[in-house]
Legacy VTK file of the C-alpha trace (Angstrom):
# vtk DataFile Version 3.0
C-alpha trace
ASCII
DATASET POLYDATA
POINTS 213 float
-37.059 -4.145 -3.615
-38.650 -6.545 -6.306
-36.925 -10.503 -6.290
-35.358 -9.286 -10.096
-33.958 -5.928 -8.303
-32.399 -7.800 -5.836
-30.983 -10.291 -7.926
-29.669 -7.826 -10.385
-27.999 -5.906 -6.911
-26.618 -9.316 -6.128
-24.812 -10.085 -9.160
-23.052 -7.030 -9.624
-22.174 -6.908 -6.102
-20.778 -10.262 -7.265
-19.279 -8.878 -10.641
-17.085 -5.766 -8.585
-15.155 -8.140 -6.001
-14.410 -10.795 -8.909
-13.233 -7.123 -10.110
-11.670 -5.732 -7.069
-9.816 -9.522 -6.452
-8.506 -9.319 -9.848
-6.916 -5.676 -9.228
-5.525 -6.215 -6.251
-3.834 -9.319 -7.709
-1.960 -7.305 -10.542
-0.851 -4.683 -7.778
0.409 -7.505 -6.158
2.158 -9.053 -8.842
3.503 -5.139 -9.136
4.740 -5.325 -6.079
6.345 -8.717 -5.717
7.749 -7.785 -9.799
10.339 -5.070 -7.952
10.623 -5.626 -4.375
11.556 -8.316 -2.701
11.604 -9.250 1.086
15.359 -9.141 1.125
14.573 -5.194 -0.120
12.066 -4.726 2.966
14.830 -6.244 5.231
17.386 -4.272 4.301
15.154 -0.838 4.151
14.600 -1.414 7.665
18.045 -2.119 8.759
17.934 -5.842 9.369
22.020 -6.793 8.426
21.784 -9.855 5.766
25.402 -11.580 4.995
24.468 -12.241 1.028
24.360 -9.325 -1.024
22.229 -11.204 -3.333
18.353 -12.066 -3.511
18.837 -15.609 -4.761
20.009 -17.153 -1.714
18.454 -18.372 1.459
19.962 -17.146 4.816
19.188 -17.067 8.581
18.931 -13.809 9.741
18.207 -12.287 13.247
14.644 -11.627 13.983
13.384 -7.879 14.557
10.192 -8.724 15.696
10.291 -10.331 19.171
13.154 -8.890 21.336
16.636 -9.992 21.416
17.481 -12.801 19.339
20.946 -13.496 19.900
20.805 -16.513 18.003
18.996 -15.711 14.668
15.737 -17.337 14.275
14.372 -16.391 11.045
15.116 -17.177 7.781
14.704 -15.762 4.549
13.835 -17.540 1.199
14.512 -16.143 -2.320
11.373 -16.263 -4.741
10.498 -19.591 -6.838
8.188 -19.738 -9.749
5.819 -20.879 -6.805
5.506 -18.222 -4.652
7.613 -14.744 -4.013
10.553 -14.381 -1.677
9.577 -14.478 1.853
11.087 -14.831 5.341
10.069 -17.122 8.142
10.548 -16.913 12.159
11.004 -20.121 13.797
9.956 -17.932 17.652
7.191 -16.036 15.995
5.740 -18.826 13.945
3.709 -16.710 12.034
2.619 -16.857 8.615
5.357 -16.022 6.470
5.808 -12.795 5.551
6.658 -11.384 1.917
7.673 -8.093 1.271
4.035 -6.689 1.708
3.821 -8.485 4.879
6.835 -7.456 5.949
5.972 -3.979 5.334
2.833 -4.323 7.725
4.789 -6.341 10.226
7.403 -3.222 10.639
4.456 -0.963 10.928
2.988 -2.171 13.895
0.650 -4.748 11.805
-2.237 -2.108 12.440
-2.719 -0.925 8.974
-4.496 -2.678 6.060
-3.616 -5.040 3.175
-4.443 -1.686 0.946
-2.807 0.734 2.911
0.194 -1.214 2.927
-0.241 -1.625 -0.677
-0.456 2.172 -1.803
2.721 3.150 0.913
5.125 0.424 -1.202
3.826 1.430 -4.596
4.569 5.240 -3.720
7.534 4.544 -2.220
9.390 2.323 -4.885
7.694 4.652 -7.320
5.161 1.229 -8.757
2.530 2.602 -10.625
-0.925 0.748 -9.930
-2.685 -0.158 -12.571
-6.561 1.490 -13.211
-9.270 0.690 -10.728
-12.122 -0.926 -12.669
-15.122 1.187 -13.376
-17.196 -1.606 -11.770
-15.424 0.027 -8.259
-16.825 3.759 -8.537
-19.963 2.684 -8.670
-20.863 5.905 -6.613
-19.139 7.567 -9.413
-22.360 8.523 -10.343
-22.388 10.958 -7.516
-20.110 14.226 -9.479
-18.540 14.768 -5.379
-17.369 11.518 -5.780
-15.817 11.817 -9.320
-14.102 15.249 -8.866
-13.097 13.579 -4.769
-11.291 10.891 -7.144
-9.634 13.313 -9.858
-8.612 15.053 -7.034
-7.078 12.301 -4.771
-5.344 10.911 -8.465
-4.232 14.478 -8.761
-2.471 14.814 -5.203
-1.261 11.123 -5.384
0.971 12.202 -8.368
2.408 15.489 -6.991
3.429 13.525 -3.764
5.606 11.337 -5.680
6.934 14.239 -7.891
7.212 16.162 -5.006
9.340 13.735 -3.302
13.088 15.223 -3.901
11.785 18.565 -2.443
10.616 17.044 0.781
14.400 15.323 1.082
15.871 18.554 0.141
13.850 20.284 3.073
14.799 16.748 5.261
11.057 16.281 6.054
10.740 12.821 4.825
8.005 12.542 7.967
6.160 14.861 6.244
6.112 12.882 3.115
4.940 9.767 4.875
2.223 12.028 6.838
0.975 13.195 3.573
0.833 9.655 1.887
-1.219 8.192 5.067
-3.280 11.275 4.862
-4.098 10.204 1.444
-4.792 6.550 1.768
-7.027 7.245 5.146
-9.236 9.622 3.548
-10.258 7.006 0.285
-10.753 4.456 2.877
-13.150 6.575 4.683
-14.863 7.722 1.578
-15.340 4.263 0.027
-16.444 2.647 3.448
-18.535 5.939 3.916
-17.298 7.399 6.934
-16.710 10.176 4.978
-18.613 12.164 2.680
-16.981 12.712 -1.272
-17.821 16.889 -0.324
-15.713 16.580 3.239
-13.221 14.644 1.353
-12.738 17.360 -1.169
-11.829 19.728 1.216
-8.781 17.479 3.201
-7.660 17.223 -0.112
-7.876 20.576 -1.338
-5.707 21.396 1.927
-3.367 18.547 0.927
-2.817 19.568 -2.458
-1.369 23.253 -1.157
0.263 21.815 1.582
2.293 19.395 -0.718
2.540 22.869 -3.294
4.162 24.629 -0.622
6.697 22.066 -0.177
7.816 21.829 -3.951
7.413 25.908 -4.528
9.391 26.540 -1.039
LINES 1 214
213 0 1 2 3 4 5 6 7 8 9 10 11 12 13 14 15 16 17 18 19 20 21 22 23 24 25 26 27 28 29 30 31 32 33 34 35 36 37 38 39 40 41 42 43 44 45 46 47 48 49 50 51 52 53 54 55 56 57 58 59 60 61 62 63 64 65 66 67 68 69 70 71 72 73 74 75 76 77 78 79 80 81 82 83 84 85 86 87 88 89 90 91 92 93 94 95 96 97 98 99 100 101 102 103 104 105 106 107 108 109 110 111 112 113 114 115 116 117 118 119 120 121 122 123 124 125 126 127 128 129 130 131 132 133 134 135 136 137 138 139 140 141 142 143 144 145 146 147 148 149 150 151 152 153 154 155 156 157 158 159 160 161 162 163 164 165 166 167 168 169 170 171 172 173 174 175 176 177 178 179 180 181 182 183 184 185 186 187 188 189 190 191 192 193 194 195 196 197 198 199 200 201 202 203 204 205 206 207 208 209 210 211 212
């Protein structure tokens, strides 16, 4: 690789994760725009005494066993920074309602998977990935692996009603984290676009099956 080839790799390396940094920012301005860590709280079961978002209130901690005198406090959102709750026994960073979200599952998954499960389940739309990001779009596997994933994406959330009707809200949930595994294994190329095509193709039926059943 020539010094000019290099440097050309380099700066649009440089270019897609100003890019990527920038999308991820509106999603989270998406998210924080309709839920709030009072919603996360409540979705979860955690019993707050104000009904409304705007207040602060200590609450009991889920997070590390019995807390019999409640240790964590939540704060409604400022023009500084979103609502977000705090643990005095935990004392970890706070959490908003995307950390939250992570915290409840275990804190194993990632910033994005987290991400795409509250977007699909308070029905957020996400806006378009920059075309700076499918750089291997190039490859035609890994365009028609994309329609395809955009494709399933949006029959999951139509398909949602039918999987409460059939109570198999697990299998909703399955599906989603089927779909935001296999893009993270195709973009950090564990996966191949061709193998990815075919997990989906089996998604797309399965999820068929459920709204045609």
């Amino acid at each position: 690789m020539t010094t000019r080839d290099f440097m050309q790799e380099a700066q649009a390396q440089s270019f897609a994760e100003a890019a990527k940094l920038e999308w991820y920012q509106q999603r989270v301005a998406a998210v924080h725009d309709k839920v709030s860590a009072y919603d996360i709280l409540r979705r979860h079961g955690v019993p707050l005494k104000q009904a409304s978002d705007n207040q602060e209130e200590q609450f009991k901690c889920p997070f590390h066993g019995a807390d019999n005198k409640p240790s964590a406090r939540i704060h409604p959102a400022t023009s500084e920074s979103p609502s977000h709750a705090w643990c005095f026994v935990c004392r970890e960073p706070r959490w908003d309602a995307i950390g939250l979200w992570r915290k409840f599952g275990g804190g194993e998954m990632s910033f994005g998977q987290a991400l795409a499960e509250i977007e699909r389940e308070y029905g957020i739309k996400p806006p378009e990935m920059p075309e700076v990001l499918s750089g291997p779009a190039r490859d035609p596997a890994y365009t028609a692996f994309l329609d395809l994933h955009e494709v399933c994406e949006r029959r999951l959330q139509l398909a949602r009603p039918d999987y409460e009707r059939h109570n198999d809200m697990l299998g909703f949930l399955t599906a989603g984290s089927i779909l935001d595994k296999v893009l993270s294994f195709v973009e950090t190329k564990k996966l191949t676009p061709t193998k990815a095509l075919g997990v989906l193709e089996q998604l797309r039926e399965r999820i068929g099956d459920k709204i045609r059943a």
